[in-house]
N, C-alpha and C positions, 0 to 999 in steps of 0.2 A: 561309672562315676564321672569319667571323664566328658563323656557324652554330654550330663546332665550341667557340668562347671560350664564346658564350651555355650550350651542354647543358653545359659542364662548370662553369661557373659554377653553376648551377641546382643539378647531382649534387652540386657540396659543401656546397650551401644544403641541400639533402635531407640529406644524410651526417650536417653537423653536426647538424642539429634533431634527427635521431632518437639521435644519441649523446646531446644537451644532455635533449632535450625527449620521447624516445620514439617509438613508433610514430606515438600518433595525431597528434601534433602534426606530424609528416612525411607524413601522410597528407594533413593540411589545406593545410602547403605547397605539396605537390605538385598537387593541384588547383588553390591560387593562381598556382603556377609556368607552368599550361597559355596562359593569356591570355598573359602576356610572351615564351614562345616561338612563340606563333603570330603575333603583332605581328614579332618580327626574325626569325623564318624566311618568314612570306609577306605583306610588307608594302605591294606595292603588289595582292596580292588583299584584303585586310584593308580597304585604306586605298580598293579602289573602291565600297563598300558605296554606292548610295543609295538614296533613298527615305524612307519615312516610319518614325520609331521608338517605341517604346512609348510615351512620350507623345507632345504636339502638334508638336515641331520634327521640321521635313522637313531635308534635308540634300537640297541640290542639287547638289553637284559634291563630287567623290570628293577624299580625303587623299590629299598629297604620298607616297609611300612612305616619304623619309625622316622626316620627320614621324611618322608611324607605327613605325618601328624606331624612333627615337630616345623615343618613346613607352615599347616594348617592354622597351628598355632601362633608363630609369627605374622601372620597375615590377619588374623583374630584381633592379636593385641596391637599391630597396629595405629590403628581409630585410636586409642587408647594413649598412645604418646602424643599421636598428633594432636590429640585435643589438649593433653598437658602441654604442649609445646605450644601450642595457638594462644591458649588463654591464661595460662601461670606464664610464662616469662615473655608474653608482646604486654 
């Protein structure tokens, strides 16, 4: 269920930009949008990552799943403020 809330959240974050803002700005979205659905669709594959990362900090024990969705989600809703905040109180 959460799955299904997340893609249709995201499709009207797409929908609106490209009515509000055009193709490419819905295009930029939708490449933003890939990270936050792949956080709350595969969150404890996401969240076992370890190892070392582009820079110097190693990461020894793998993120909580929820921690990670809950991640995904913040990054979802997002768009979502920002658009409140751009256009209700400018």
């Amino acid at each position: 269920m959460t799955r299904f809330i997340a893609l249709t959240i995201a499709l009207v974050e797409v929908l609106v930009t490209y009515l509000i803002g055009g193709g490419e700005a819905a295009a930029k979205l939708t490449f933003y949008l890939l990270l936050p659905i792949f956080l709350i669709f595969w969150p404890r594959d996401m969240g076992s990552y370890t190892g070392h990362f582009v820079t110097r900090y190693h990461f020894d024990y793998p993120t909580p799943a929820w921690l990670v969705s809950f991640g995904g989600w913040l990054l979802l809703l997002l768009p979502i403020g920002r658009f409140i905040y751009w256009y209700a109180i400018t």
